[in-house]
Jmol script that loads the backbone (N, CA, C; Angstrom):
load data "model"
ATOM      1  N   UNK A   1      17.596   9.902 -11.750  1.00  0.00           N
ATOM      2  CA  UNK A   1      16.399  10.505 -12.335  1.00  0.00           C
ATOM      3  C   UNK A   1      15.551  11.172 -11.253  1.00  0.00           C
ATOM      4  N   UNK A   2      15.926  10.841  -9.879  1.00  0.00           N
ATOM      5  CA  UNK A   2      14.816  11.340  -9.073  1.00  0.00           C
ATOM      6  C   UNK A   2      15.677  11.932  -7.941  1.00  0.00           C
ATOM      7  N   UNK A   3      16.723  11.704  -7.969  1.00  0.00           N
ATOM      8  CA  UNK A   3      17.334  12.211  -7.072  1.00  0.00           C
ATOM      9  C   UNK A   3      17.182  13.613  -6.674  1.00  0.00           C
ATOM     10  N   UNK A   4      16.969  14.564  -7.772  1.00  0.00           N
ATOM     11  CA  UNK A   4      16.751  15.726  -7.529  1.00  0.00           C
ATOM     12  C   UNK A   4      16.066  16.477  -7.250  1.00  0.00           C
ATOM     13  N   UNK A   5      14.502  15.460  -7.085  1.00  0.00           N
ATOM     14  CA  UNK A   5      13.329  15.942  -6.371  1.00  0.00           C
ATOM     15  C   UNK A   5      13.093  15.677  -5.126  1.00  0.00           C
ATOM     16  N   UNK A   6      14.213  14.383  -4.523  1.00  0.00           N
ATOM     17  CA  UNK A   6      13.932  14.295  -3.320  1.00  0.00           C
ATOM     18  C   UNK A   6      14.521  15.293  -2.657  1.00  0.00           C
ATOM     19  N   UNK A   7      13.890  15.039  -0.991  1.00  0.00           N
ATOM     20  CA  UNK A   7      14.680  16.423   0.175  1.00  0.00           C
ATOM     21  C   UNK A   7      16.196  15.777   0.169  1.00  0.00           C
ATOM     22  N   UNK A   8      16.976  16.871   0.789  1.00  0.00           N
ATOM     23  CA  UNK A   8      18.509  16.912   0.588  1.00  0.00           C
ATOM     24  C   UNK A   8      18.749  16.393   1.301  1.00  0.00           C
ATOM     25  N   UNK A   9      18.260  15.897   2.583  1.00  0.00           N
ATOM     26  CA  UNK A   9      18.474  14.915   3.954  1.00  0.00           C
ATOM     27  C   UNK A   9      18.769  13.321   3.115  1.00  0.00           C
ATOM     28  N   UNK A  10      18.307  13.293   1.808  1.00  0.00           N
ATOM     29  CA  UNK A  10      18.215  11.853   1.829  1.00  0.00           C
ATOM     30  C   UNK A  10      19.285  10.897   0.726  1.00  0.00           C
ATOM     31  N   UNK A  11      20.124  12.525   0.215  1.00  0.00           N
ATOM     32  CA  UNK A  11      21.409  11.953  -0.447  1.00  0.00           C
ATOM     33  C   UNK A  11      22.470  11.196   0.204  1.00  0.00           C
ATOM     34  N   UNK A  12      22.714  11.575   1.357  1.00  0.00           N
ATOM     35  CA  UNK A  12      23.468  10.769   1.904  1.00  0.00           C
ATOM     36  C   UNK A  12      22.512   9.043   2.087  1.00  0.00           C
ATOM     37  N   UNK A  13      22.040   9.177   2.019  1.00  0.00           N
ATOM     38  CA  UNK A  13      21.281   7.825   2.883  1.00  0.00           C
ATOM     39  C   UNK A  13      21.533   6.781   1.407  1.00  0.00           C
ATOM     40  N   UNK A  14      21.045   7.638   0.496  1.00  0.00           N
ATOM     41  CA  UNK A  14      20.700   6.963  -1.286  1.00  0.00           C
ATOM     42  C   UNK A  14      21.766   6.099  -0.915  1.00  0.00           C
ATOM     43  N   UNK A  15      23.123   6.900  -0.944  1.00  0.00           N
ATOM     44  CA  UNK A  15      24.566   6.992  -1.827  1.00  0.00           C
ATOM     45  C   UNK A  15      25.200   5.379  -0.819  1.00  0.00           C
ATOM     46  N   UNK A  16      24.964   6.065   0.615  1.00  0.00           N
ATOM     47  CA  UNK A  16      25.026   4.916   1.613  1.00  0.00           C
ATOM     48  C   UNK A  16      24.206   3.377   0.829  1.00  0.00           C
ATOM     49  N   UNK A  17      23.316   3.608   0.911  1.00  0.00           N
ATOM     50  CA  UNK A  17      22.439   2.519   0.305  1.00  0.00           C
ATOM     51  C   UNK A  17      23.211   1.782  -1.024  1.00  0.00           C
ATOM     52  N   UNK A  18      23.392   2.534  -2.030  1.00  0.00           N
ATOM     53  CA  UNK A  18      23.902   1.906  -2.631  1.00  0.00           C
ATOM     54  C   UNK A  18      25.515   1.347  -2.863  1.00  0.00           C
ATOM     55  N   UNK A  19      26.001   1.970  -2.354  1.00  0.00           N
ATOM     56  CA  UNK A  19      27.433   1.096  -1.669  1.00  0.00           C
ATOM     57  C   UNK A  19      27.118   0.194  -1.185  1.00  0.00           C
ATOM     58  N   UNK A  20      26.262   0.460   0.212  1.00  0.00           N
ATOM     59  CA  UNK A  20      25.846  -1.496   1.023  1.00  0.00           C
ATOM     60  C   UNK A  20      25.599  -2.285   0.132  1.00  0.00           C
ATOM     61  N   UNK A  21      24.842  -1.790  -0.731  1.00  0.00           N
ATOM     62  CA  UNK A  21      24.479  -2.958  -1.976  1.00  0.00           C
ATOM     63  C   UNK A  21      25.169  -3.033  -2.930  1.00  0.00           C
ATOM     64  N   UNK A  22      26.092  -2.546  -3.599  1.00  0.00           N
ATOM     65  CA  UNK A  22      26.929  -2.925  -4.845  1.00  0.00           C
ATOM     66  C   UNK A  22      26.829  -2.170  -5.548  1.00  0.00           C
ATOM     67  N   UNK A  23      27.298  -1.271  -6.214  1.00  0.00           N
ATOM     68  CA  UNK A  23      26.605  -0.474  -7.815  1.00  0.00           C
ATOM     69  C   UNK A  23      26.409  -1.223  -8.878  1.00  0.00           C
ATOM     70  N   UNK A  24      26.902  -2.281  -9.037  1.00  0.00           N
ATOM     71  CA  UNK A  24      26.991  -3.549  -9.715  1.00  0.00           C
ATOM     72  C   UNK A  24      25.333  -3.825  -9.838  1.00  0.00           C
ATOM     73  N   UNK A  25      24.802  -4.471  -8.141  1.00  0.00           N
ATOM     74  CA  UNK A  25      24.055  -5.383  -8.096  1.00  0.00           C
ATOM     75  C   UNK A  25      22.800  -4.068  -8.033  1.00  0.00           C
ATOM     76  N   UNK A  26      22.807  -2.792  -7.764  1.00  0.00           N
ATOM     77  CA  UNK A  26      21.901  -1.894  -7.978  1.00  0.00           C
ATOM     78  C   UNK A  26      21.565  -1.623  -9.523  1.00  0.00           C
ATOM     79  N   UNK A  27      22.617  -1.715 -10.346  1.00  0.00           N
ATOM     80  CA  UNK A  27      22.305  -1.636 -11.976  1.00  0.00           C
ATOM     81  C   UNK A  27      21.510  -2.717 -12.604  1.00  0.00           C
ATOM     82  N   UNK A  28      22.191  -3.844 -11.988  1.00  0.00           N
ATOM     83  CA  UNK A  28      21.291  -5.499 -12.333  1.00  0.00           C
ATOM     84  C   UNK A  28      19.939  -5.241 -12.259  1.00  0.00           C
ATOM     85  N   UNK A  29      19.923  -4.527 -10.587  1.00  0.00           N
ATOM     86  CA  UNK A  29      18.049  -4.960 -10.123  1.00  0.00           C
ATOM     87  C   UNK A  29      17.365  -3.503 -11.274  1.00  0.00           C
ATOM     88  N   UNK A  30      17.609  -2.371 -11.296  1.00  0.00           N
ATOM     89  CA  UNK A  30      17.357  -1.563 -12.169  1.00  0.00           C
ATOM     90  C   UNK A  30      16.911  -2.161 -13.480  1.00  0.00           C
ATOM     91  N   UNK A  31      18.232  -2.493 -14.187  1.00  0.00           N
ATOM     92  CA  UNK A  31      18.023  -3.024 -15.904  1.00  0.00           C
ATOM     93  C   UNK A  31      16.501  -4.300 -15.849  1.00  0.00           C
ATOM     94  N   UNK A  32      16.833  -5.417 -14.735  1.00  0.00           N
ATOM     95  CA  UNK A  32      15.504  -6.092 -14.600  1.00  0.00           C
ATOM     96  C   UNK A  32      14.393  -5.005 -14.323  1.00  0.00           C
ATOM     97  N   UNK A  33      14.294  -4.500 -13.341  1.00  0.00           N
ATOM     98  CA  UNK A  33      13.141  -4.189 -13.166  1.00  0.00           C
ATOM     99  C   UNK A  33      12.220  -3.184 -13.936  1.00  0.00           C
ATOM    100  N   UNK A  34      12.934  -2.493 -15.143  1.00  0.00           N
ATOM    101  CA  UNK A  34      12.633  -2.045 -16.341  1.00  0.00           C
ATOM    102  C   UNK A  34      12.231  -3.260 -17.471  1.00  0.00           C
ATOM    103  N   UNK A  35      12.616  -4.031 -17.344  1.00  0.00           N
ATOM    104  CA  UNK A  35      12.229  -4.885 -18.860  1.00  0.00           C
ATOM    105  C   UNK A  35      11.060  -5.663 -17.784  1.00  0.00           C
ATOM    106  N   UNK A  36      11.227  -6.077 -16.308  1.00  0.00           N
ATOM    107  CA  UNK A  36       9.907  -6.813 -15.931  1.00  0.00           C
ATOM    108  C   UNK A  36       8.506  -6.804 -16.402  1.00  0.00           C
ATOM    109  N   UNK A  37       7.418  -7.271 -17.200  1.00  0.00           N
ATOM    110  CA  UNK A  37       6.280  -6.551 -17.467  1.00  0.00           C
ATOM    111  C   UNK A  37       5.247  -6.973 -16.417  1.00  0.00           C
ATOM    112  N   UNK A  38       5.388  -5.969 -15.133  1.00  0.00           N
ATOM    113  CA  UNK A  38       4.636  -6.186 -14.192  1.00  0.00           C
ATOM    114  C   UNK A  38       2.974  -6.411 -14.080  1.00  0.00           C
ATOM    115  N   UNK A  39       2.597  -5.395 -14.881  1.00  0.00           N
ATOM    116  CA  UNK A  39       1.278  -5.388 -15.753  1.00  0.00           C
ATOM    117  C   UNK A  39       0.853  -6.442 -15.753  1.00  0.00           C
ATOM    118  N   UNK A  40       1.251  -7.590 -16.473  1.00  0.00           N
ATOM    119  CA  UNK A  40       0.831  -8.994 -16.072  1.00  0.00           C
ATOM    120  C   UNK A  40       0.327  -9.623 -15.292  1.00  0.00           C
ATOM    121  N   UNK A  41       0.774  -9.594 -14.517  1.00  0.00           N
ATOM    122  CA  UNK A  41       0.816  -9.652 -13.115  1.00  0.00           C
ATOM    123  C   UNK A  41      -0.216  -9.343 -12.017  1.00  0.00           C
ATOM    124  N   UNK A  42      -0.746  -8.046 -12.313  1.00  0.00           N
ATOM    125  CA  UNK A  42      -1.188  -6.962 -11.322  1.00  0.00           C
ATOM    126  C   UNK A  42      -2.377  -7.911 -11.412  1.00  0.00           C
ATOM    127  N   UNK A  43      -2.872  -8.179 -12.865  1.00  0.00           N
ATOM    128  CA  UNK A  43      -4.254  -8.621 -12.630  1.00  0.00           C
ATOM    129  C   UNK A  43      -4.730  -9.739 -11.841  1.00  0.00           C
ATOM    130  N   UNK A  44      -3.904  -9.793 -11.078  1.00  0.00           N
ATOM    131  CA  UNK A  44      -4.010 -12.066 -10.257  1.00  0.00           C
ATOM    132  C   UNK A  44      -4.222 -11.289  -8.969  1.00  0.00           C
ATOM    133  N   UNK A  45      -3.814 -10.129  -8.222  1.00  0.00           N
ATOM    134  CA  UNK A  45      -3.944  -9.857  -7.127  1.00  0.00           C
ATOM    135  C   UNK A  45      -4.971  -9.735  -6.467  1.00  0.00           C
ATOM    136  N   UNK A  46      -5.611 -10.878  -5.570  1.00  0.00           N
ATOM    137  CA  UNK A  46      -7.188 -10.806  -4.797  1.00  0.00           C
ATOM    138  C   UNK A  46      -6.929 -10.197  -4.143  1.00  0.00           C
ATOM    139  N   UNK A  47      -6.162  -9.162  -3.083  1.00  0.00           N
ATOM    140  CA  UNK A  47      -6.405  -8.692  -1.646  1.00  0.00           C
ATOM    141  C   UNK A  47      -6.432  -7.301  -2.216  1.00  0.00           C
ATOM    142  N   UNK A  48      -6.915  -6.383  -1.275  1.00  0.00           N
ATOM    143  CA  UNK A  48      -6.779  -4.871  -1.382  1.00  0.00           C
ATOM    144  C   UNK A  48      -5.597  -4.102  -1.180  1.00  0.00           C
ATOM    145  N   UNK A  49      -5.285  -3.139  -2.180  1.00  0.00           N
ATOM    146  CA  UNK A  49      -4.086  -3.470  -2.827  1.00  0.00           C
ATOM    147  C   UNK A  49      -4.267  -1.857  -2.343  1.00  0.00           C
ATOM    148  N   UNK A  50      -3.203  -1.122  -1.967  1.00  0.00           N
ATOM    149  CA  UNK A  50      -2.451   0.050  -2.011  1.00  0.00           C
ATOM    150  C   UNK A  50      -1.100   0.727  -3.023  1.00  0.00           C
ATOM    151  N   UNK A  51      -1.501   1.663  -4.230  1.00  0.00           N
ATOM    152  CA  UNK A  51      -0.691   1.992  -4.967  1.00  0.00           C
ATOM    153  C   UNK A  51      -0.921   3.515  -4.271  1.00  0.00           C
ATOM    154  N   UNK A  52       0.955   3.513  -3.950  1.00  0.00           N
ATOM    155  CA  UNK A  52       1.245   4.685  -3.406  1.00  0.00           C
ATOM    156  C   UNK A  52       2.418   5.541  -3.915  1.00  0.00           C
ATOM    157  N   UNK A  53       2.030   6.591  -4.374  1.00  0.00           N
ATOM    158  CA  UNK A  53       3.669   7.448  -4.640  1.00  0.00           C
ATOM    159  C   UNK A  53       3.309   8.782  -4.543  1.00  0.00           C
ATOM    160  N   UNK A  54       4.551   9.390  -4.673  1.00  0.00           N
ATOM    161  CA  UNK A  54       4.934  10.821  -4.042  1.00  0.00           C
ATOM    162  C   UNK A  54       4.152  11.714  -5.397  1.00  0.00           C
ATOM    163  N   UNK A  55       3.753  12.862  -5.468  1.00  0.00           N
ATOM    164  CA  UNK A  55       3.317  13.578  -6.387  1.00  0.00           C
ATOM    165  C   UNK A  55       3.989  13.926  -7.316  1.00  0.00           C
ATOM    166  N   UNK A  56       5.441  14.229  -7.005  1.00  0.00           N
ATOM    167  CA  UNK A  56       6.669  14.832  -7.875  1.00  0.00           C
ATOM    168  C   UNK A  56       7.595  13.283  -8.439  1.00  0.00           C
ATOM    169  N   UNK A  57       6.957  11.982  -8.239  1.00  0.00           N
ATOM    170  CA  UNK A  57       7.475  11.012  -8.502  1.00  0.00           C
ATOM    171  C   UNK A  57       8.070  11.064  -9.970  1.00  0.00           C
ATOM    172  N   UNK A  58       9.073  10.782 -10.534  1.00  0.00           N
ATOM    173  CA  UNK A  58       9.429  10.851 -11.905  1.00  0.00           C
ATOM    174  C   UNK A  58       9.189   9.448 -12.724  1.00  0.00           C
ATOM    175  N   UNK A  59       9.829   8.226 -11.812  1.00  0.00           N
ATOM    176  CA  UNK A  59       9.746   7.129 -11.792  1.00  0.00           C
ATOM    177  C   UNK A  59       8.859   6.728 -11.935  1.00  0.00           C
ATOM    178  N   UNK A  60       7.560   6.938 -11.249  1.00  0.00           N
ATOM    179  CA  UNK A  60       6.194   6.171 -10.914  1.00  0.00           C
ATOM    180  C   UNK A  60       4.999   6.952 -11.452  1.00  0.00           C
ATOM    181  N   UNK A  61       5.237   7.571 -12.995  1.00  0.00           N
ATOM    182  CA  UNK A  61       4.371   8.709 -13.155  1.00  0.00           C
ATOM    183  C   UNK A  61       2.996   8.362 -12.813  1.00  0.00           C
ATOM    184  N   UNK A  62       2.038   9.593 -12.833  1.00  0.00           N
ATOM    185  CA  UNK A  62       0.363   9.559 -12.734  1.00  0.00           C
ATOM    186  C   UNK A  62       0.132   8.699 -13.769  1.00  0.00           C
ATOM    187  N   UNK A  63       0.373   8.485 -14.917  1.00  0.00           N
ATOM    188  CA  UNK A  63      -0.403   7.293 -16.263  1.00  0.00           C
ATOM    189  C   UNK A  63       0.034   6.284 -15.720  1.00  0.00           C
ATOM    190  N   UNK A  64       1.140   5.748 -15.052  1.00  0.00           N
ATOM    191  CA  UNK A  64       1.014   4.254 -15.237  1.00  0.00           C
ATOM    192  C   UNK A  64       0.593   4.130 -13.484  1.00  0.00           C
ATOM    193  N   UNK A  65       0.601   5.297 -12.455  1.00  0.00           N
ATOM    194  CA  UNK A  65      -0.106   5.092 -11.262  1.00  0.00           C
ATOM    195  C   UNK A  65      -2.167   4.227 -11.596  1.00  0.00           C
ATOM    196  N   UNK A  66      -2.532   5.382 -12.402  1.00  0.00           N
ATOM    197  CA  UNK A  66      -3.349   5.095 -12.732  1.00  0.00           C
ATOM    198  C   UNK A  66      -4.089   3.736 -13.204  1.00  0.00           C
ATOM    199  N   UNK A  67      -2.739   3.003 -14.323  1.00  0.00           N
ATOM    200  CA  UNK A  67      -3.373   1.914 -15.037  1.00  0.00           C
ATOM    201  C   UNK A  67      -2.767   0.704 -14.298  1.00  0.00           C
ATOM    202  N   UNK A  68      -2.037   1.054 -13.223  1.00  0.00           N
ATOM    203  CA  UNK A  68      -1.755  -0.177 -12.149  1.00  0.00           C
ATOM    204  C   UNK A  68      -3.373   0.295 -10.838  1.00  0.00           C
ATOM    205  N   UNK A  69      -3.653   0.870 -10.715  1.00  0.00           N
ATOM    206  CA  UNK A  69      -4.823   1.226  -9.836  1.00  0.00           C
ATOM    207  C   UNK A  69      -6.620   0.328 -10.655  1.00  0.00           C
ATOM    208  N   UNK A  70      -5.973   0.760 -12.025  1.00  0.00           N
ATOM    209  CA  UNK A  70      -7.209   0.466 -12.864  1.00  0.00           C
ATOM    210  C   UNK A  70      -7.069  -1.653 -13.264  1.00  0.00           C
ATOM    211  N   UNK A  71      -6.053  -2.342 -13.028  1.00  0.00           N
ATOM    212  CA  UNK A  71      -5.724  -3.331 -13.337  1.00  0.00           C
ATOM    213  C   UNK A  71      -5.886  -4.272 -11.733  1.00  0.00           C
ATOM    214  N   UNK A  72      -5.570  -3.551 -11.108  1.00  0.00           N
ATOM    215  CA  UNK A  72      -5.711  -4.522  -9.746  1.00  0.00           C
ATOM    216  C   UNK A  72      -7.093  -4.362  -9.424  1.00  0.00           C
ATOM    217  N   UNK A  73      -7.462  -5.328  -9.439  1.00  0.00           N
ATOM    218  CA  UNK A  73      -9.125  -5.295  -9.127  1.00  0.00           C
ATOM    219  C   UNK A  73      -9.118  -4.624  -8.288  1.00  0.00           C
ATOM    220  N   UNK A  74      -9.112  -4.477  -6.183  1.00  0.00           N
ATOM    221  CA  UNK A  74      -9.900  -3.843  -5.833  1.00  0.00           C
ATOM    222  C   UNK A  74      -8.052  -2.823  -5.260  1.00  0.00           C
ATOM    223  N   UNK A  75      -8.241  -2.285  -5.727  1.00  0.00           N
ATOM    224  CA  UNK A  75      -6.918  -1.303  -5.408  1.00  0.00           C
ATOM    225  C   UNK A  75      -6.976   0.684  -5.561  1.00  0.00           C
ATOM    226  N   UNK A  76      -6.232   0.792  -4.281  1.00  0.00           N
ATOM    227  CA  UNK A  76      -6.589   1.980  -3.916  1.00  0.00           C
ATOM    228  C   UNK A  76      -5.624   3.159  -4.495  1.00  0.00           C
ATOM    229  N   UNK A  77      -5.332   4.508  -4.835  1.00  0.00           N
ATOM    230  CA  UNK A  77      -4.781   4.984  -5.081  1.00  0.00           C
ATOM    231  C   UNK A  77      -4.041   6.207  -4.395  1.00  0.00           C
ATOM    232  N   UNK A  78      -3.630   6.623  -3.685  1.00  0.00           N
ATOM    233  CA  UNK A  78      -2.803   7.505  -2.837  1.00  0.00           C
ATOM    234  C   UNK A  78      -1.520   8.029  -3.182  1.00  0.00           C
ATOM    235  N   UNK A  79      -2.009   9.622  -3.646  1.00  0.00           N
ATOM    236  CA  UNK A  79      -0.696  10.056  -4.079  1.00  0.00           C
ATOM    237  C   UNK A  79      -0.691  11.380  -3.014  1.00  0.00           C
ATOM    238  N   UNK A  80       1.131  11.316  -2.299  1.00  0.00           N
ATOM    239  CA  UNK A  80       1.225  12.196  -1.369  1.00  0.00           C
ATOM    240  C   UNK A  80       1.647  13.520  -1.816  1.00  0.00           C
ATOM    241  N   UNK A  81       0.776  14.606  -1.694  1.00  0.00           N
ATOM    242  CA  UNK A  81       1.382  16.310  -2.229  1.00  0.00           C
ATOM    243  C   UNK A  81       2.976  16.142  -1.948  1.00  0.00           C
ATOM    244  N   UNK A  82       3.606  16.711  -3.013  1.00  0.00           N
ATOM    245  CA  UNK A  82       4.896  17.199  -2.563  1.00  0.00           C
ATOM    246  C   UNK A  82       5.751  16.297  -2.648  1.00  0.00           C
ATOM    247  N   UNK A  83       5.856  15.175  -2.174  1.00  0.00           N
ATOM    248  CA  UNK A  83       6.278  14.256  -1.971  1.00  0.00           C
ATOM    249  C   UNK A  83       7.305  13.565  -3.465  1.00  0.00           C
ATOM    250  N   UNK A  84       8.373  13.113  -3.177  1.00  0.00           N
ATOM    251  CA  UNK A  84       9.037  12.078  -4.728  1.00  0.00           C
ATOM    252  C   UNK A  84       9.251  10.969  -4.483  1.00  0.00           C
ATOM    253  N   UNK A  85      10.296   9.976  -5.199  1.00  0.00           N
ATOM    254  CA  UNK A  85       9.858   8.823  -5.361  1.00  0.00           C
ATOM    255  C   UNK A  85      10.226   7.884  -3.831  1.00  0.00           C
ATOM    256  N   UNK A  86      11.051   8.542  -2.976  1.00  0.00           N
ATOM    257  CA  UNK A  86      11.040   7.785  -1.461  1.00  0.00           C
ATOM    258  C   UNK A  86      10.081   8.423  -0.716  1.00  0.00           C
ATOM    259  N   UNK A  87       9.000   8.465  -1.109  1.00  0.00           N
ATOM    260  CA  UNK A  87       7.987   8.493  -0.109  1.00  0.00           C
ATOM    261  C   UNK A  87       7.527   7.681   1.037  1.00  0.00           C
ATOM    262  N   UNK A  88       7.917   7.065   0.806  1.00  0.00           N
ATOM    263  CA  UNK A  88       7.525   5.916   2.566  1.00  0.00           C
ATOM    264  C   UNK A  88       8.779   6.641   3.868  1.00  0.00           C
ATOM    265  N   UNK A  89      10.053   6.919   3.576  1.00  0.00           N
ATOM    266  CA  UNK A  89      10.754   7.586   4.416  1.00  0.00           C
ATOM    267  C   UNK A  89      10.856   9.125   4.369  1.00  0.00           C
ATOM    268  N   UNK A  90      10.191   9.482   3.674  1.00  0.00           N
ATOM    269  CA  UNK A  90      10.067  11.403   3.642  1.00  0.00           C
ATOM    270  C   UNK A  90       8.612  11.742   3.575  1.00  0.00           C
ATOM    271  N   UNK A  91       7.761  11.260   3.840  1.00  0.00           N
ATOM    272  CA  UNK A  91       6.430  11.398   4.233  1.00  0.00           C
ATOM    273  C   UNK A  91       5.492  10.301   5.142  1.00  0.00           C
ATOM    274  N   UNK A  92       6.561  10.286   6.341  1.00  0.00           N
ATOM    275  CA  UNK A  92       5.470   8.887   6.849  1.00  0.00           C
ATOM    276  C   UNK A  92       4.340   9.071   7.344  1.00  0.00           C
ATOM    277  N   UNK A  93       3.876  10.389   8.126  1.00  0.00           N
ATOM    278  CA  UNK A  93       2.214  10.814   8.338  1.00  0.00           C
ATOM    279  C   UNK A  93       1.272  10.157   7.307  1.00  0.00           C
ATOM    280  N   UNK A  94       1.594  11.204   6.268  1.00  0.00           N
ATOM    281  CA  UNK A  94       0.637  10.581   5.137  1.00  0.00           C
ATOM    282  C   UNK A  94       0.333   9.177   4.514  1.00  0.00           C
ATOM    283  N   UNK A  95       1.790   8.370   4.552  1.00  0.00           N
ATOM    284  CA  UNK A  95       1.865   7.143   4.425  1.00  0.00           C
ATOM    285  C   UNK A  95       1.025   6.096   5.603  1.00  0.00           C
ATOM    286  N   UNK A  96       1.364   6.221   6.741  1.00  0.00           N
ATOM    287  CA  UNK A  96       0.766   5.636   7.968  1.00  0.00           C
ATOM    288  C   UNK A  96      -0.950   5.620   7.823  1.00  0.00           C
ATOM    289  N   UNK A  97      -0.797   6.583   7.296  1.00  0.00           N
ATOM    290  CA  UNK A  97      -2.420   7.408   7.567  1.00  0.00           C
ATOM    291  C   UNK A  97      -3.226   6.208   6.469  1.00  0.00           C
ATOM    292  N   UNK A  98      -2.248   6.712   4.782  1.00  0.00           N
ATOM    293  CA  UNK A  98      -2.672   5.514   3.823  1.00  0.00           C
ATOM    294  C   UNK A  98      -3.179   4.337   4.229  1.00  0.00           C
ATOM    295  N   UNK A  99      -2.340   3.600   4.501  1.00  0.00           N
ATOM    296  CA  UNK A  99      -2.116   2.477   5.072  1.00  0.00           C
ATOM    297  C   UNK A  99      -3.214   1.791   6.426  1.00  0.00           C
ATOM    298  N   UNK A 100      -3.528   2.875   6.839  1.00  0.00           N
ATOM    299  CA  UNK A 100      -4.339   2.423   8.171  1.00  0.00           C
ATOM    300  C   UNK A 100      -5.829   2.603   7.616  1.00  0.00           C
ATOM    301  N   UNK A 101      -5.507   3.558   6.459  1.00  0.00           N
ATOM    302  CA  UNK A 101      -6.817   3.443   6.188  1.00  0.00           C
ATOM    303  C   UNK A 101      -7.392   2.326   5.248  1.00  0.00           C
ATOM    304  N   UNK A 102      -6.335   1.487   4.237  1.00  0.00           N
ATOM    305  CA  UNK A 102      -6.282   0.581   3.693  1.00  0.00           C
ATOM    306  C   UNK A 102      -6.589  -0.347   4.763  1.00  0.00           C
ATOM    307  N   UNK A 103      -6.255  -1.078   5.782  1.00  0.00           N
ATOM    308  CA  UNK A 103      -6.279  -1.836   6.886  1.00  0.00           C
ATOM    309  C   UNK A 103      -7.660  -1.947   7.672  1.00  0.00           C
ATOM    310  N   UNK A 104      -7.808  -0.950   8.045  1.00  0.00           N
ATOM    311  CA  UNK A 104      -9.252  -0.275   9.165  1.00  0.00           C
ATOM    312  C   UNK A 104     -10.308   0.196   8.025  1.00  0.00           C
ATOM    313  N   UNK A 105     -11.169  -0.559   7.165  1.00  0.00           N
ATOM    314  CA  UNK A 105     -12.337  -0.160   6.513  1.00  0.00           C
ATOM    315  C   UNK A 105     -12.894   0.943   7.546  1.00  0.00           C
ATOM    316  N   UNK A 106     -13.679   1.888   6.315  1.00  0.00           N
ATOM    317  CA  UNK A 106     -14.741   2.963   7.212  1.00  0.00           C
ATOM    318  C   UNK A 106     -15.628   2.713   8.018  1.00  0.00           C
ATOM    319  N   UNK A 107     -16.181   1.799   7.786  1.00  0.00           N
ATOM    320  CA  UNK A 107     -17.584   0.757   8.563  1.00  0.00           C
ATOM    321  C   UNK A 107     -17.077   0.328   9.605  1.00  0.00           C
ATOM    322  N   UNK A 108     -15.341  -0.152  10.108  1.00  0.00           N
ATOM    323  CA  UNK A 108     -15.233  -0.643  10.966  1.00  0.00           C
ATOM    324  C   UNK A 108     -15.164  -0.003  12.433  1.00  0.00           C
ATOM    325  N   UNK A 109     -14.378   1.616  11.940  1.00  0.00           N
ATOM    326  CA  UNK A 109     -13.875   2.841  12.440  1.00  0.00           C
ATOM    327  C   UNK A 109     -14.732   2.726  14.057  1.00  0.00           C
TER     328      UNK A 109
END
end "model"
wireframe off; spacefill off
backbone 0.3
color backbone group
C-alpha cells in the first residue's frame, strides 16, 4: 500500500527486511496489528508523546494522526512534507529535529 510512495532507494531494503523476517511472520504482525484497537490504549499514556508520520503516509492517514494526537493527553504532532510511511529512515533531519524538540522544552533551550 505504501510502497509506492516511498523513495526507490528503499525497495530493496523493504524486500530485504521482509525475508529476514518471514513473509509468514510479516502477514501475522500485519493481520494483528489491524484488528489491535490501539485507541484504547493511547489514553493511559502520562509522558509526552510524539506522533510522527510522513505527509504522503497512506497507512497513517491525517484523521486518525489527528485523533491519536487528540487522545494522548499531552502529545505532539509532526508531520514531515513529502515524506511516506518510512519516515524515520528517509527523512532523518526532520525527524532528529522532531524529536529533540520533543526532549529539549523551549524554556530550557
Amino acid at each position: 500500500m505504501d510502497s509506492l510512495r516511498e523513495v526507490p532507494w528503499q525497495a530493496p531494503i523493504l524486500v530485504r527486511d521482509v525475508l529476514d523476517a518471514r513473509p509468514w511472520r510479516v502477514a501475522a504482525t500485519v493481520a494483528h496489528s489491524v484488528r489491535n484497537a490501539v485507541e484504547e490504549d493511547l489514553v493511559r499514556i502520562t509522558v509526552p508523546t510524539l506522533v510522527l508520520a510522513g505527509e504522503r503516509d497512506p497507512i497513517v492517514p491525517p484523521r486518525w494522526r489527528a485523533q491519536v494526537t487528540r487522545l494522548v493527553p499531552d502529545a505532539r504532532l509532526v508531520t514531515v512534507p513529502g515524506a511516506a510511511h518510512n519516515v524515520l529512515t528517509t527523512a532523518p533531519g526532520p525527524v532528529a529535529g522532531a524529536i529533540r524538540d520533543l526532549l529539549v522544552p523551549t524554556l530550557a533551550r
